[in-house]
C-alpha positions as CSV (number, residue, x, y, z in Angstrom):
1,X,-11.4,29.8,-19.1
2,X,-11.4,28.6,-22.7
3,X,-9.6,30.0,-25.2
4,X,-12.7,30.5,-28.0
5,X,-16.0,31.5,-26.8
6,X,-18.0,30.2,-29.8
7,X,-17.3,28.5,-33.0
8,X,-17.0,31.7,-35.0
9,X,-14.5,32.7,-32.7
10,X,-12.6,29.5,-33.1
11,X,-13.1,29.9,-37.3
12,X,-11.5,33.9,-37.0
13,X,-8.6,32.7,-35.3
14,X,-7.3,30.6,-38.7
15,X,-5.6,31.2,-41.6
16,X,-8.1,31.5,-44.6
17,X,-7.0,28.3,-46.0
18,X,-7.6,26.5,-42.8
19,X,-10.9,28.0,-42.0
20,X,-12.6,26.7,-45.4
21,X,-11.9,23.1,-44.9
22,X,-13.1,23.3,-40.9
23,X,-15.9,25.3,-42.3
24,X,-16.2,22.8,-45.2
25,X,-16.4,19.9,-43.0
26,X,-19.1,21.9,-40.6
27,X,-21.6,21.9,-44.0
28,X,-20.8,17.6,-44.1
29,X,-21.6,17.2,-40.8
30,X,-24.7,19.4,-41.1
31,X,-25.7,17.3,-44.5
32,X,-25.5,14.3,-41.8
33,X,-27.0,15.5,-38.9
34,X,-29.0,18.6,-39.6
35,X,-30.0,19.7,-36.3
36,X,-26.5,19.2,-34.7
37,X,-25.7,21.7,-32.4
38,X,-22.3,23.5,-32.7
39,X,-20.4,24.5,-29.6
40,X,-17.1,24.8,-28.6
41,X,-15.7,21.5,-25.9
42,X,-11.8,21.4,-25.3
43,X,-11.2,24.5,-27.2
44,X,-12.5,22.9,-30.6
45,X,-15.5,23.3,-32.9
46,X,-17.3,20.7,-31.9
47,X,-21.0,18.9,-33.1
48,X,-23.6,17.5,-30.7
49,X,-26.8,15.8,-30.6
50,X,-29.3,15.6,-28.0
51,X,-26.4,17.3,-25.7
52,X,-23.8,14.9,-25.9
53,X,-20.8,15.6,-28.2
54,X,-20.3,13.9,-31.3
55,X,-17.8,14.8,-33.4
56,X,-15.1,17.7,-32.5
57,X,-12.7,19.1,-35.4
58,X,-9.2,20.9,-34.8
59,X,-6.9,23.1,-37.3
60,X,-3.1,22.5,-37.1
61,X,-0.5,23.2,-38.9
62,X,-0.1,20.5,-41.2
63,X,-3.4,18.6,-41.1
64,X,-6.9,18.9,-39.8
65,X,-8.3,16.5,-36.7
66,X,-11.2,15.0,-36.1
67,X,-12.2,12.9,-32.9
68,X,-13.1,10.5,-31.8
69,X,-12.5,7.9,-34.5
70,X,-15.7,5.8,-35.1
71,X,-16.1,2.7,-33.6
72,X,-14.8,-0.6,-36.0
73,X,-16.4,-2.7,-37.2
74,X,-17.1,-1.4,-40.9
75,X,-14.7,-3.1,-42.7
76,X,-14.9,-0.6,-45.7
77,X,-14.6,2.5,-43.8
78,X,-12.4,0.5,-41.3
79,X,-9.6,0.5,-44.0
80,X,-10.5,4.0,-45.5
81,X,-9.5,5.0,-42.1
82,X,-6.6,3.3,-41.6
83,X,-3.8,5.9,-43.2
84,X,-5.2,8.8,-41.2
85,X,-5.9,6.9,-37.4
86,X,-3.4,8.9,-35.1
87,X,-2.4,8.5,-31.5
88,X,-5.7,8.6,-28.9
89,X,-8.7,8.5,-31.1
90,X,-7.4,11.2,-33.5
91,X,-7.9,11.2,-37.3
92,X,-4.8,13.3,-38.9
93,X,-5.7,14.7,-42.0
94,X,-3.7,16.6,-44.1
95,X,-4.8,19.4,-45.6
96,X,-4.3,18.6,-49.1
97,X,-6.3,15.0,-48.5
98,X,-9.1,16.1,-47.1
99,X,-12.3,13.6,-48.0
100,X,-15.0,15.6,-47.2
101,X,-17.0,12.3,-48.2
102,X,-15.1,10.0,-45.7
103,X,-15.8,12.5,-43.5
104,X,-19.1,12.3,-44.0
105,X,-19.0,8.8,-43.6
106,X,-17.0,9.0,-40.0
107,X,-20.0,11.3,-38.5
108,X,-23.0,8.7,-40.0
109,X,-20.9,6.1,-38.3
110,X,-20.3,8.2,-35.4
111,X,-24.3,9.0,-35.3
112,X,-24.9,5.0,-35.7
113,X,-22.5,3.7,-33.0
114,X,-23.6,6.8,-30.4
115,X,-25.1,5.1,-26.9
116,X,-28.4,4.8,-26.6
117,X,-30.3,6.6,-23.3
């Protein structure tokens, strides 16, 4: 049984601090991919199109995740990456660093490199 049964429910669970920056990055990936669906998958908010997950977003204690990373091969965002790439797909960032333009950037190449039906 999972632990949130929406998004909301996820977002009422945090400290304030934590909520606006997962609520912060919901608006980017909206600006991205307006009709993205949010529902919860693995206990996190998470973002899909056309039923297939996305992006997903987690609030620790000391940083903010976002999986998966995006596939390489943008050099640019490649390296703007780099600092925050963490074990199994994971970008780690902290609280304090937060990007909200790279992560705009993560979810267009995210919405670029998706498979095709």
């Amino acid at each position: 049984m999972p632990k949130f049964a929406s998004v909301d429910d996820y977002l009422s669970s945090l400290p304030a601090e934590q909520r606006e920056v997962v609520e912060e990055i919901e608006r980017r990936v909206l600006r991205v991919v307006p009709g993205a669906e949010r529902v919860i998958r693995y206990d996190m908010p998470t973002w899909q199109v056309d039923g297939a997950s996305l992006v997903h977003v987690a609030a620790w204690k000391q940083h903010v995740s976002l999986y998966p990373v995006p596939p390489a091969g943008d050099p640019d965002l490649d390296a703007d990456l780099a600092p925050y790439a963490g074990a199994k797909g994971t970008l780690k960032l902290p609280y304090l660093e937060v990007d909200y333009t790279l992560i705009e950037r993560v979810v267009r190449r995210l919405l670029e490199t998706r498979p095709s039906d």
